[in-house]
C-alpha positions in Angstrom: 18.5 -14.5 9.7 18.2 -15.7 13.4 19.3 -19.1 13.1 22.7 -17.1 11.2 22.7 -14.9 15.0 21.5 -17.9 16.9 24.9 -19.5 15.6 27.1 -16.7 16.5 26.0 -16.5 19.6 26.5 -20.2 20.3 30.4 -19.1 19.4 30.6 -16.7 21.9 29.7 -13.3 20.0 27.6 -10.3 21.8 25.3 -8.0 20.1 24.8 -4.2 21.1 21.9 -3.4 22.0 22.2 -6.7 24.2 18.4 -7.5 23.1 18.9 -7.5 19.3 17.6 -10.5 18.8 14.3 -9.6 19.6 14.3 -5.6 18.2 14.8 -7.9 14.5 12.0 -9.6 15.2 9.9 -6.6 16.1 11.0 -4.9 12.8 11.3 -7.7 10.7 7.4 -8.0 12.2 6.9 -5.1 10.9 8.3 -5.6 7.4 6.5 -8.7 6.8 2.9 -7.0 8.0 3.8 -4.2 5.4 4.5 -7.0 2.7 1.2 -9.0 3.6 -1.0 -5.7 3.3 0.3 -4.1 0.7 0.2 -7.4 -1.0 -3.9 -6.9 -0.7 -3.9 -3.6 -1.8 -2.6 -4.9 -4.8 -5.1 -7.6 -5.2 -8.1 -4.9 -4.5 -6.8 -2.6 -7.3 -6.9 -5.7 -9.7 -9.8 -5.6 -9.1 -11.0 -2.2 -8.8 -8.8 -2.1 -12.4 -10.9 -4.9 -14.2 -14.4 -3.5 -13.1 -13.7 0.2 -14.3 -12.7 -1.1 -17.4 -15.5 -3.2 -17.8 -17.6 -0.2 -16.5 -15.8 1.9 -19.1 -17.1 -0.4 -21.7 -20.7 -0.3 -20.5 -23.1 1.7 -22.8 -25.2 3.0 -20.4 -21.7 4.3 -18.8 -20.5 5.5 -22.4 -23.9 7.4 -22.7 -23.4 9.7 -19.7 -19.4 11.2 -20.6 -19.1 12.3 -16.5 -19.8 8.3 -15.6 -17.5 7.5 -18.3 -14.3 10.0 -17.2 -15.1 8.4 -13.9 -14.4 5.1 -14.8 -11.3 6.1 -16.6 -10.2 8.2 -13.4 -10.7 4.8 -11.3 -8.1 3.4 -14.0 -5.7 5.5 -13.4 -6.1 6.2 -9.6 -5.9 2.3 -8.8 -3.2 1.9 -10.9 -1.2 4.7 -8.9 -1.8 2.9 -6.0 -1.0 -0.5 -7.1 2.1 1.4 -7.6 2.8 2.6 -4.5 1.8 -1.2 -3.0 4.4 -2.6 -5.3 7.0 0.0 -3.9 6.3 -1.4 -0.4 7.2 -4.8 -2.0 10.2 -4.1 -2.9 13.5 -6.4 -1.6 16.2 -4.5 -1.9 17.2 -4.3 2.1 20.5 -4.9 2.6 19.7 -7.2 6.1 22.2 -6.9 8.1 24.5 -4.5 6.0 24.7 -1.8 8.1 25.9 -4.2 11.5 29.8 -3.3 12.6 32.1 -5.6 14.0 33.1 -3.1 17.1 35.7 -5.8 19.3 36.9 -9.2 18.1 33.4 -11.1 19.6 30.8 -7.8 19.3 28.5 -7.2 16.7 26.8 -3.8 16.6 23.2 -3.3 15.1 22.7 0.9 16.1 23.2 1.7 12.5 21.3 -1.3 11.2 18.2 -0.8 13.4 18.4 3.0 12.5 18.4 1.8 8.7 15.8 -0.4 9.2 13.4 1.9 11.3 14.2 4.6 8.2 12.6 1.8 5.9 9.8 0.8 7.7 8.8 4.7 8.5 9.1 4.7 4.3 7.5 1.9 3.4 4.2 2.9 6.0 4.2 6.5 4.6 4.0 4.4 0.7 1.5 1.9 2.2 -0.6 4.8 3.6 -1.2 6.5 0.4 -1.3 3.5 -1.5 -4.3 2.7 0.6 -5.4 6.3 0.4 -5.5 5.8 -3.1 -7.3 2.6 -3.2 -10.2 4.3 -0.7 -10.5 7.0 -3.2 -10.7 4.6 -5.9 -13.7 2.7 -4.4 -15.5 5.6 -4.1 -15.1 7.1 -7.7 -15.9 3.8 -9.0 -19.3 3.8 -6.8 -20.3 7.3 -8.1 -19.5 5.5 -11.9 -21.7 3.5 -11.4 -24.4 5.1 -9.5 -23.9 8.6 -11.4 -26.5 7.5 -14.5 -28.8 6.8 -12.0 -28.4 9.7 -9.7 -28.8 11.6 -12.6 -31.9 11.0 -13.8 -33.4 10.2 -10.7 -32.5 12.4 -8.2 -30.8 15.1 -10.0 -33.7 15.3 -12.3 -36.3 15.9 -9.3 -34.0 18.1 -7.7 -33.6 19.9 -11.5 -37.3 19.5 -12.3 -38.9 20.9 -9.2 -36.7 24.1 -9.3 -38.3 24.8 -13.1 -41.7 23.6 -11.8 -41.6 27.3 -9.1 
């Protein structure tokens, strides 16, 4: 992409704004850090995917049904969110669709950069919930596999000493 405006420069075309060149970079900067990210996300929900499943197959898990529907819920919630990461993925930009020829040498990128800033405010707003998501997950998937526990131990003291008044 820059070496293709590099070259049109070298023959003598303008851009408008005159600092194109570098607002691409910003938000192709931006494009790529939401790529790299959500990218991780996806990896994490792998993850998180594989363990409530194994969780989900655990018989101390299968004994207590709340643990259980919460390793089911940590399925489904990382799956959403993988989801959501995969729709920040996505490369179906046209770059450089939007830029008008305006005079025989000038190149205009207004409707392109406010194309591209419409993407990147989407893609964040899909990142940000994806990663909502994944944060949620975590934290249903802790109380999966701490509920058992919780339940006997601290549940039943707290249960215990109320019947023991």
């Amino acid at each position: 992409m820059y070496e293709k405006l590099l070259d049109l420069f070298d023959k003598g075309y303008v851009t408008v704004p005159h600092d194109a060149l570098r607002i691409l970079s910003h938000f192709y900067g931006a494009l790529t850090a939401l790529d790299i990210t959500s990218a991780a996300i996806l990896t994490f929900d792998a993850i998180l995917v594989a363990a409530a499943i194994n969780s989900a197959r655990d018989d101390e898990i299968k004994r207590v049904p709340f643990a259980h529907f919460l390793a089911r819920a940590v399925t489904v919630v990382a799956l959403v969110s993988a989801g959501l990461a995969l729709l920040v993925d996505r490369v179906s930009y046209p770059f450089w669709g939007y830029v008008t020829k305006t005079e025989p040498n000038t190149l205009d990128f207004t409707v392109e950069f406010q194309k591209l800033n419409g993407e990147i405010a989407q893609r964040t707003l899909l990142y940000r919930g994806a990663w909502y998501l994944s944060m949620l997950a975590i934290l249903l998937f802790l109380l999966c596999i701490f509920w058992p526990w919780l339940r006997t131990s601290w549940l039943g003291r707290k249960v215990s000493a109320l019947t023991s008044r």
